[in-house]
C-alpha positions in Angstrom: -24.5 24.3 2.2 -21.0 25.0 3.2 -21.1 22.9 6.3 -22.5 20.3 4.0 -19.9 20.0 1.8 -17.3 20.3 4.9 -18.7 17.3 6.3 -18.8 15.6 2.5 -15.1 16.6 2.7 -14.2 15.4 5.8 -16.1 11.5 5.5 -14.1 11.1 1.8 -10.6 12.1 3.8 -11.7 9.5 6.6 -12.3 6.5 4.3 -9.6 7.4 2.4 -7.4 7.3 5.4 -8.9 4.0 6.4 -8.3 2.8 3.4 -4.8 3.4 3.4 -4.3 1.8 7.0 -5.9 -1.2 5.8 -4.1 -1.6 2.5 -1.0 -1.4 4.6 -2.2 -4.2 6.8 -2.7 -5.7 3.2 0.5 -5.1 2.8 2.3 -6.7 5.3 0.0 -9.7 5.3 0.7 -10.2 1.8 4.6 -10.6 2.2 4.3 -13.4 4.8 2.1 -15.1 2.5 4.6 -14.4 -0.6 7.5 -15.5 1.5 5.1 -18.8 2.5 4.0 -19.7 -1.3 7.4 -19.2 -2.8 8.8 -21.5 0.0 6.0 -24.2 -0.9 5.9 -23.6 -4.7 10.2 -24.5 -4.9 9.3 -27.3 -2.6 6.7 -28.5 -5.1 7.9 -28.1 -8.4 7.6 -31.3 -10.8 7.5 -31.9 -14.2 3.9 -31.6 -14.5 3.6 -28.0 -13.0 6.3 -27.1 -15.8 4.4 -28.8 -18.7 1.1 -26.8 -17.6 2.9 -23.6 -17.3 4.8 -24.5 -21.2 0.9 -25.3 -22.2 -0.7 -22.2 -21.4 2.2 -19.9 -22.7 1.6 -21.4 -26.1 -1.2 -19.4 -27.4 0.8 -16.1 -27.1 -2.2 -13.9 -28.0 -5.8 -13.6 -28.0 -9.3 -11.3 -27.8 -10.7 -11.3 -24.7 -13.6 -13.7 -25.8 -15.9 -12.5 -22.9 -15.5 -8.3 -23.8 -18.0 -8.2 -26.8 -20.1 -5.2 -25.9 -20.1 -1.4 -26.2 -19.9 1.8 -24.4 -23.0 3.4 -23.7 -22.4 7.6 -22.9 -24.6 8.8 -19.7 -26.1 12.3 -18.9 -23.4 13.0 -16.6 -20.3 11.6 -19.4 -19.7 8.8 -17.9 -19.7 6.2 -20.5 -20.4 2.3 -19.1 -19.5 -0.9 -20.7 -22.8 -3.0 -21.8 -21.4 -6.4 -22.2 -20.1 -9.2 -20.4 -16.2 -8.8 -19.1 -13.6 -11.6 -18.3 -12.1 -11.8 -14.8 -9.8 -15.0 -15.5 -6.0 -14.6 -15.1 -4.3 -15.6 -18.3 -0.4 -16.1 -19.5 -1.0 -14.8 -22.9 -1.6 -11.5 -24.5 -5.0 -10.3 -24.4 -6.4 -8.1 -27.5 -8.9 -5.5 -25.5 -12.0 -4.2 -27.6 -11.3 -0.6 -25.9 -8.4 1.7 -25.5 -7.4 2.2 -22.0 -9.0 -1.2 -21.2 -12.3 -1.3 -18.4 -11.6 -4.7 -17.7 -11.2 -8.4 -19.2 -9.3 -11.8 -18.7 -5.5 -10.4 -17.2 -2.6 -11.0 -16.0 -2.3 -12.4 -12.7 0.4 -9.8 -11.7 -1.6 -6.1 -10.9 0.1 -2.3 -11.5 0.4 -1.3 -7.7 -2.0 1.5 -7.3 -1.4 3.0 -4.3 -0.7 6.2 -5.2 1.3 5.4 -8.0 2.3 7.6 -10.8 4.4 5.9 -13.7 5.8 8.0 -16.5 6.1 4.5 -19.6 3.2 2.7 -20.8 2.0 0.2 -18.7 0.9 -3.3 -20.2 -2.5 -3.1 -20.2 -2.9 -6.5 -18.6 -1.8 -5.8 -15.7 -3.2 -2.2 -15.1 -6.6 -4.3 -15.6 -6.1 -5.9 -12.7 -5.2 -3.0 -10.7 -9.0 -1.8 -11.7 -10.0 -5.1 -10.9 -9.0 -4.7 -7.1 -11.2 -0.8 -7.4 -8.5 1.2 -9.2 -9.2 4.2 -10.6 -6.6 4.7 -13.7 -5.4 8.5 -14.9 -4.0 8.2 -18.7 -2.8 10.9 -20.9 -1.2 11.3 -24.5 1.9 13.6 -25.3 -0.8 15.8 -26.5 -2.0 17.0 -22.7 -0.7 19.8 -21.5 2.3 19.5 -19.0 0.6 21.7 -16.1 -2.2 19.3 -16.9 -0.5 16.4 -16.1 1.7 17.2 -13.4 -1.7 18.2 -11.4 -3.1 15.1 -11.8 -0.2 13.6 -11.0 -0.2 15.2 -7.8 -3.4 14.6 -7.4 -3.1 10.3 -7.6 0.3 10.3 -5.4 -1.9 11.4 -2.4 -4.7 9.0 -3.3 -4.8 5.2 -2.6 -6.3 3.2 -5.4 -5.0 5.1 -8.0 -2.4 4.9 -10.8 -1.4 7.1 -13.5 0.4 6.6 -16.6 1.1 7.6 -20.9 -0.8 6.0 -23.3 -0.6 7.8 -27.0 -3.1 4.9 -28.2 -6.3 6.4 -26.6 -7.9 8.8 -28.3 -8.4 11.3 -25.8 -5.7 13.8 -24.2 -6.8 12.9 -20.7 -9.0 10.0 -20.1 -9.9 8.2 -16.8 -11.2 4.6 -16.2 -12.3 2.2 -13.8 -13.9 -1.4 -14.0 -16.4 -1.3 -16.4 -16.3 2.8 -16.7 -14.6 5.4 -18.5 -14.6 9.4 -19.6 -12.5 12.2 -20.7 -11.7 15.2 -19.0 -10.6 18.4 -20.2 -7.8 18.9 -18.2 -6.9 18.7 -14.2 -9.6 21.4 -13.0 -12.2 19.7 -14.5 -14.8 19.1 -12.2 -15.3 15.6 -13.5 -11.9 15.0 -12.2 -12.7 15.0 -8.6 -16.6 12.7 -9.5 -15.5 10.1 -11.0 -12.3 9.5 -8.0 -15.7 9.6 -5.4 -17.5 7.7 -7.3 -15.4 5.0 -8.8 -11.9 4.8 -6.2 -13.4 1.3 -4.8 -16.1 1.9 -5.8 -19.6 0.0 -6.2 -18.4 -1.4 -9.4 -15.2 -2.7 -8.2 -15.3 -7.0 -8.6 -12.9 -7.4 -5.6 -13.2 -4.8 -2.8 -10.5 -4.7 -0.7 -8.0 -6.2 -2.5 -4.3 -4.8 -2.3 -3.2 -2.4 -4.2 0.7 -2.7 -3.0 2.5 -5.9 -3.6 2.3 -6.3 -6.9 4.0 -4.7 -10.3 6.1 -1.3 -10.3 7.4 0.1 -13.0 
């Protein structure tokens, strides 16, 4: 049993690691092609690409047509989105049927989630994305306890594909979610904790595997 749960252990650090090696190839692939694009895009800019941007920046705000649906609770907790939800990467403000968001239309900008721990409200648009790319995302209300929060904190800094940050509109102390999925915990020693991060950090649910979680939006 012990050796079991050793090796268990051991294969979660190693794909963890790997993980992390290849996010930083990621990383550095994902500079050259920012440096590339920005080059080409100044190179390209006409009148047109201006109108289209002015276009789509003038419906401000909107439901995410695509998340009608509902939560359906499992044995283990887990409760799992039943309903269809949008992937396309919109301007304007998207109105999410659930609070922290499991997905949607969102910004084309993600959270970095390498690790990261943010202590403001992120804009839910583009955390989404960050669960998008296999995210798992730790949230918490003023109403969690500090000791709570600082080990969960800990706990994301040394994990790739995570983020952390307040959000006094869930309902919920301490709630976690990932594409499509989403429970509460009772606190940083819940067992649940450590399940749903080996089940749901890239994750079978995850729309687009591999993607980076560096390069994008930091707080």
């Amino acid at each position: 049993m012990g050796s079991a749960k050793k090796s268990t252990s051991a294969a979660r650090k190693a794909r963890i690691e790997e993980m992390r090696r290849a996010e930083q190839a990621r990383a550095r692939r994902n500079r050259i092609l920012v440096i590339t694009a920005s080059v080409l895009a100044v190179a390209g800019l006409t009148a047109g690409t201006v109108a289209l941007v002015q276009s789509q920046s003038d419906d401000s705000t909107a439901a995410d047509g695509k998340g009608k649906g509902h939560f359906v609770t499992g044995s283990d907790g887990v409760r799992t989105w039943k309903g269809t939800l949008g992937r396309t990467h919109v301007v304007k403000t998207v109105t999410y049927p659930m609070e922290p968001p499991v997905g949607g239309d969102h910004n084309q900008v993600w959270m970095n989630c390498n690790g990261d721990v943010y202590t403001k409200a992120l804009d839910n648009m583009n955390a989404v994305h960050s669960l998008e790319h296999g995210a798992v995302w730790v949230t918490y209300t003023s109403k969690a306890k500090k000791a709570d929060v600082y080990a969960l904190a800990a706990k994301v800094k040394k994990t790739p594909y995570t983020l952390m940050s307040p959000d006094d509109k869930q309902k919920d102390p301490i709630m976690l979610s990932a594409w499509g999925h989403q429970r509460t915990v009772t606190g940083a020693s819940d067992p649940n904790v450590d399940k749903f991060f080996a089940k749901f950090v890239q994750g079978e649910q995850t729309p687009e595997p591999g993607a980076a979680c560096t390069g994008g939006l930091g707080q």
